[in-house]
C-alpha positions as CSV (number, residue, x, y, z in Angstrom):
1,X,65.4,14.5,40.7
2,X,64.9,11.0,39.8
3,X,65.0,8.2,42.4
4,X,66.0,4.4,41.7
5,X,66.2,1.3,43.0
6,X,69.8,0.3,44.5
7,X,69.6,-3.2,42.5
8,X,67.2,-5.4,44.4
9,X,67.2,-3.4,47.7
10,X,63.7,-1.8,48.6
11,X,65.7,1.7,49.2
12,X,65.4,4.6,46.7
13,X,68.5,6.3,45.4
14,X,68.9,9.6,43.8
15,X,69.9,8.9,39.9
16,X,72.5,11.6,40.8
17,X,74.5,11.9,44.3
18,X,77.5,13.7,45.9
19,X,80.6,12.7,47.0
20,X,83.9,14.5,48.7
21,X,86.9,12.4,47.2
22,X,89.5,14.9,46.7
23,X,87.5,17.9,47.2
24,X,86.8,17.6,51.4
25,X,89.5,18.4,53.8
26,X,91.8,19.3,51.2
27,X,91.0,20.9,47.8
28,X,87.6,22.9,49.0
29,X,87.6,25.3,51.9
30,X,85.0,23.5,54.6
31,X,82.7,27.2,53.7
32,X,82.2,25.9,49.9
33,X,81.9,22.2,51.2
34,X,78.8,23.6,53.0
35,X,77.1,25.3,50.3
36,X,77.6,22.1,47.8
37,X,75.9,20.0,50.3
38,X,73.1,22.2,50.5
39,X,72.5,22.6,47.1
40,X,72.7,19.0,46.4
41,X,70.4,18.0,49.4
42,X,67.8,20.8,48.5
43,X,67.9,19.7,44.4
44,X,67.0,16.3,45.8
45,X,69.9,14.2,46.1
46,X,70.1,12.1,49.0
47,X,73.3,9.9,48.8
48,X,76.5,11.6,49.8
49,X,79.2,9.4,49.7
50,X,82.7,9.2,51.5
51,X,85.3,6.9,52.5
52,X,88.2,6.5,55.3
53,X,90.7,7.3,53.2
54,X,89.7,10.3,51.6
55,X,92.3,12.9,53.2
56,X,92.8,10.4,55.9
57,X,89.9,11.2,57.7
58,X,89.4,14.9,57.1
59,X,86.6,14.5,54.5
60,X,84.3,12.9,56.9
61,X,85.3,15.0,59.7
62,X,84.1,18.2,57.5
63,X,80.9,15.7,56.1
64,X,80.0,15.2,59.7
65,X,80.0,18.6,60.7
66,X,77.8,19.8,57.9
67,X,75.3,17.2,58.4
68,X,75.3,17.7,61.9
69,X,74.8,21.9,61.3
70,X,72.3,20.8,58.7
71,X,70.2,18.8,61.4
72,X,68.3,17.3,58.2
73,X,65.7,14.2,59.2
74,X,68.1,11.4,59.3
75,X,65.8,9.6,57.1
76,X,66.1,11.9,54.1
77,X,69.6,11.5,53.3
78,X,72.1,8.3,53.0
79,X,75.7,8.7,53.8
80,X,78.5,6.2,52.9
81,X,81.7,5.1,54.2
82,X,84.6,2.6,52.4
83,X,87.1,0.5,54.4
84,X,90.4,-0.9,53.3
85,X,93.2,1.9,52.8
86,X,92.9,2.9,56.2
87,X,93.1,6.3,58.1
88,X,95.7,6.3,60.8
89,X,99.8,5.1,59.6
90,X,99.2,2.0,57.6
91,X,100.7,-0.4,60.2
92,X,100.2,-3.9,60.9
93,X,95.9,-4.5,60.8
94,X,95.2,-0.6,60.3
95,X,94.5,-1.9,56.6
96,X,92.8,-4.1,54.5
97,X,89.6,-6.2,55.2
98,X,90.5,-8.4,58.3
99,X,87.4,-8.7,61.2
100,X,89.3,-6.3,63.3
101,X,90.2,-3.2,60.6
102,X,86.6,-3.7,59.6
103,X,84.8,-3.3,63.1
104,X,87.4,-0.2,64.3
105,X,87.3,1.3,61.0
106,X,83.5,1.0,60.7
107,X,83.5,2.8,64.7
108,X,86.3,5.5,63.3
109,X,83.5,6.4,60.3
110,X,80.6,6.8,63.2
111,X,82.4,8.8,65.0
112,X,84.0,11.1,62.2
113,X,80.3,11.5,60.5
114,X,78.6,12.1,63.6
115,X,76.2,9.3,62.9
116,X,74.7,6.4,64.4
117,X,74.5,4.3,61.5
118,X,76.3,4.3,57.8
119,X,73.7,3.5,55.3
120,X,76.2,1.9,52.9
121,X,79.5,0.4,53.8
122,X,82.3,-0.5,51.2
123,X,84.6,-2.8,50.8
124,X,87.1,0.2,49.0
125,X,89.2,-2.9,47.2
126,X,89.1,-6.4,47.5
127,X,91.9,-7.9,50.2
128,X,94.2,-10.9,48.9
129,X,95.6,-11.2,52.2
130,X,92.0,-11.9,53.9
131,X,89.8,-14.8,53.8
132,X,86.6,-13.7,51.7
133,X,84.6,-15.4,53.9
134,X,85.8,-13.2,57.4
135,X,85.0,-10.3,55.1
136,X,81.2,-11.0,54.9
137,X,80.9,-12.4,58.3
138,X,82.4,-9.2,59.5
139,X,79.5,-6.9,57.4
140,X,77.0,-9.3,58.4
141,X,78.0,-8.4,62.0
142,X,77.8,-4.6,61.9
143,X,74.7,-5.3,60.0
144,X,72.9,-7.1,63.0
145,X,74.4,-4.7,65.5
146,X,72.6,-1.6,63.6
147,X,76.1,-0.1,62.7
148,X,75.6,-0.4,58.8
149,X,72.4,-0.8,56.7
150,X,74.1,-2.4,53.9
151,X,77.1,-3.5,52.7
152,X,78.8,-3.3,49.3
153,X,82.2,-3.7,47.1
154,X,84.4,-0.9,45.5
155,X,86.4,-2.4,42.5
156,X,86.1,-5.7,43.1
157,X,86.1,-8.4,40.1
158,X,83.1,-10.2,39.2
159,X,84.8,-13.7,40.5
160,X,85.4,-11.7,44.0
161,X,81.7,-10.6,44.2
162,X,80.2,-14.2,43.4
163,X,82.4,-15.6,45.7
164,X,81.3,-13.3,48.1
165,X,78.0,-14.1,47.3
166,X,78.5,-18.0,47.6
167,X,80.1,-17.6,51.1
168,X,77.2,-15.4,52.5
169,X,74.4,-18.2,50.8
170,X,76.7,-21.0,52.6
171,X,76.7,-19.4,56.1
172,X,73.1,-17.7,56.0
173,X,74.4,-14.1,56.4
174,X,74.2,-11.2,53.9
175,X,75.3,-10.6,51.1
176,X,77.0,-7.3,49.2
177,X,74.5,-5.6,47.2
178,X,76.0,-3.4,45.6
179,X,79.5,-2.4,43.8
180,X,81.0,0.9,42.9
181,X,83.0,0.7,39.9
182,X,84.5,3.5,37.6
183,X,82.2,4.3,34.7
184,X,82.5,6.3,31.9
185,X,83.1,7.0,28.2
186,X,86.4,5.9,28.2
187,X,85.8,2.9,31.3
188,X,83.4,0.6,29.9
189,X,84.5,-2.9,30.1
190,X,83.5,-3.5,33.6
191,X,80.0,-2.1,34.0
192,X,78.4,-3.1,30.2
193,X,80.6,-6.8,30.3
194,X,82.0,-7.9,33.3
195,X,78.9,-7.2,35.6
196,X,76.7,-8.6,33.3
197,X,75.9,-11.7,34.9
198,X,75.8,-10.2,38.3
199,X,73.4,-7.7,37.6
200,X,71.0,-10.4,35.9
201,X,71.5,-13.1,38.4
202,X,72.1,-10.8,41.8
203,X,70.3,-8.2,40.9
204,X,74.0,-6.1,42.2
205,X,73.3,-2.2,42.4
206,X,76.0,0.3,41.1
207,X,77.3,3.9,42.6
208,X,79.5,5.2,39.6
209,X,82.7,6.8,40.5
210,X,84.1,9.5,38.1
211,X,81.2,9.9,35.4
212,X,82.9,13.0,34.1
213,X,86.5,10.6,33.9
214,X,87.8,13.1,36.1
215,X,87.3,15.9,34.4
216,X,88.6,15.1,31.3
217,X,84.9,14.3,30.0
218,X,84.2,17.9,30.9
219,X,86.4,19.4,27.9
220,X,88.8,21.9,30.2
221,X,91.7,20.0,29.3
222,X,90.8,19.9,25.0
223,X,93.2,23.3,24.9
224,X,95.8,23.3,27.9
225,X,96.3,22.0,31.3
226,X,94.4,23.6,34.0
227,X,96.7,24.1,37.2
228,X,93.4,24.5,39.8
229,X,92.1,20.8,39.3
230,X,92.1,17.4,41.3
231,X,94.7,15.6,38.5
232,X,97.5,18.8,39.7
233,X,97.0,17.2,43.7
234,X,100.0,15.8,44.6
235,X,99.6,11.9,44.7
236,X,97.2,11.9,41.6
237,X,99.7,11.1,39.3
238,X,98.5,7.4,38.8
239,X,94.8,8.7,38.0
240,X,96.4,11.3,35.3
241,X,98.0,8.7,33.5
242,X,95.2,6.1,33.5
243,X,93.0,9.0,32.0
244,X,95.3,10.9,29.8
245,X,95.6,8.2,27.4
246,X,97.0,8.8,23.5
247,X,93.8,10.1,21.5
248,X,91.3,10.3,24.1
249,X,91.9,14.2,24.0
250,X,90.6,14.5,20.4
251,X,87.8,12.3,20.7
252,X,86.7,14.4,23.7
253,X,86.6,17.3,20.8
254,X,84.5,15.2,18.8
255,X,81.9,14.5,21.6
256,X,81.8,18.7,21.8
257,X,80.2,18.9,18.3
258,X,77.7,16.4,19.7
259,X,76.7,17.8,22.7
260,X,77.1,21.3,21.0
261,X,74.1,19.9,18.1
262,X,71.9,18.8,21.1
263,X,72.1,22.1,22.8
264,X,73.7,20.9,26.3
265,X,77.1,20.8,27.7
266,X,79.6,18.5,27.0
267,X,79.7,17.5,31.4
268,X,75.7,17.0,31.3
269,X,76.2,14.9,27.7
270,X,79.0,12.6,29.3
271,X,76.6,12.7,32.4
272,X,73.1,11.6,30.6
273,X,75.2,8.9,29.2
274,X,76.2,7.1,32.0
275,X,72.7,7.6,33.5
276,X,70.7,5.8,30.3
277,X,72.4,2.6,31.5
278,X,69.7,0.3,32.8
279,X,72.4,-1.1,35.9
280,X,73.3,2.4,36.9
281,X,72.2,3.0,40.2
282,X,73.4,6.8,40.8
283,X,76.5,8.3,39.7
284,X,77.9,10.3,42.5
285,X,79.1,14.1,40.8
286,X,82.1,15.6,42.3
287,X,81.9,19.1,42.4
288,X,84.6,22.5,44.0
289,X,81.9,24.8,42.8
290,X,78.2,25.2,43.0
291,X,77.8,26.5,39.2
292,X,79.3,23.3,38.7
293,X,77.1,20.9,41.0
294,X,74.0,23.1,39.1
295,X,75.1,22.5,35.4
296,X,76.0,18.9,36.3
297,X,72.2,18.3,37.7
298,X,71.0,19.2,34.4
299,X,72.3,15.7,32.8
300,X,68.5,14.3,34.2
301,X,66.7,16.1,31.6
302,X,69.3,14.9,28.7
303,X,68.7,12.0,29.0
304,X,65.7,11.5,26.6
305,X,68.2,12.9,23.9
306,X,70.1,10.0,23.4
307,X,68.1,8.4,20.0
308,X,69.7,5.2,18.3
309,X,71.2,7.6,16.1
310,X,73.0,9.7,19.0
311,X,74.3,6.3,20.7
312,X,75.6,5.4,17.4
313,X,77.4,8.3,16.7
314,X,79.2,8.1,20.2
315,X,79.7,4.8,19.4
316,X,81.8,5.6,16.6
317,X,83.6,8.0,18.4
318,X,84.6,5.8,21.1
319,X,85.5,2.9,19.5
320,X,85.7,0.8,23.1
321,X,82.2,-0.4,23.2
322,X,83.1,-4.2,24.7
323,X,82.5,-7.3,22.5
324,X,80.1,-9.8,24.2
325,X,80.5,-13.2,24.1
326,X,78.4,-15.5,22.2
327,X,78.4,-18.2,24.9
């Protein structure tokens, strides 16, 4: 395993990490959940990730049980949690990023993880309806009470971030330090244009959601639909349609002949190209079976593949790599 910094924290972060969206407490039975958090914790991974939302609750329920079956040294592992969507019925102040959903849904995580701190906290999505600034003094808070380590952003803009950077400098406190955006071959804008600045200036770390574009990058859907996968859940429908865009299929075909000539799979090629990015942190693999967990670990070595040449050709096949500006 490689280890990295999360952006300009002193913490170490494995280059590759877990997480349970759609897979605990509702697509996995709790027995397999067990065994894919073994084998990631014993290949060297130590970031698991997880948020309120995910089945309502359920995922960190079965998270906390494992870890606390597990009894691993508390320092040789980091879990995460995300506020926002909520976990109870979606009434008044059960969402969002007010002081109050913040602090109970912070105390709701602790107790579903079985843990006495959450090494990173998310803000899942940024909150129109809330002052920025009661945001950041509310992570600062659980940061000083020893709830949270640190604190971070989940799709957030760029103008969002710096402002919540500017309103932690005004008032003293601290400061998000780190964001986890979507990135892959087919969502680039954000991560190799957008978070440019941040990244140079802020020194922001990154946990990549969906590397493998939910499965689409891994080539099972290049000749039918599988009926066993996370896009057939019920509620997914939005995530289907943002990745099952017109051509991306055939390209995907054209990245097989690729990863085919390098002798790896098409998952540990999609993989090892997210992971050459300089401002990727860790992407965090999501896995229902533990033959797929071990080919994904495998994208660590690949990376060393990716020559000018290699780049250029994916390049080609892309055909989104994001203009910079020239000012």
């Amino acid at each position: 395993m490689q280890y990295r910094k999360l952006g300009k924290t002193g913490i170490q972060i494995s280059a590759l990490s877990f997480g349970s969206w759609l897979t605990f407490g509702k697509q996995i039975e709790n027995g397999i959940a067990e065994k894919l958090m073994h084998k990631a914790y014993d290949s060297g991974i130590n970031f698991f990730d997880n948020a309120e939302i995910y089945s309502r609750g359920q995922s960190e329920l079965v998270m906390g049980e494992i870890l606390k079956k597990a009894n691993w040294v508390r320092s040789s592992y980091m879990v995460s949690s995300k506020v926002f969507f909520g976990y109870e019925d979606s009434k008044p102040n059960q969402t969002g990023l007010s002081r109050k959903h913040i602090m109970e849904g912070c105390h709701a995580a602790l107790r579903r993880l079985q843990v006495d701190y959450i090494d990173l906290y998310f803000c899942h999505r940024p909150d129109k309806a809330t002052p920025i600034a009661e945001t950041v003094w509310a992570m600062n808070t659980l940061i000083q009470q020893g709830k949270i380590l640190y604190w971070g952003t989940s799709e957030w803009s760029a103008q969002e971030i710096l402002q919540a950077h500017l309103e932690a400098a005004r008032h003293h406190l601290i400061g998000p330090v780190m964001e986890q955006p979507q990135y892959n071959m087919f969502e680039r804008e954000k991560m190799e244009k957008d978070l440019l600045h941040i990244f140079n200036y802020e020194g922001l770390g990154t946990t990549i959601w969906s590397p493998l574009g939910s499965g689409l990058l891994t080539g099972k859907y290049n000749t039918a639909e599988p009926t066993d996968t996370r896009l057939q859940i019920e509620g997914m429908e939005w995530l289907k349609e943002r990745m099952f865009q017109p051509g991306r299929i055939e390209k995907v075909k054209q990245l097989v002949t690729i990863a085919e000539e390098l002798s790896i799979s098409l998952p540990v090629l999609a993989l090892a190209w997210v992971l050459k990015n300089e401002h990727v942190s860790t992407a965090i693999l999501g896995a229902s079976k533990v033959s797929q967990l071990e080919e994904n670990l495998k994208a660590l070595d690949a990376i060393a593949l990716f020559t000018p040449e290699v780049n250029e050709r994916i390049d080609m096949i892309l055909g989104n790599k994001p203009v910079q500006a020239l000012y």
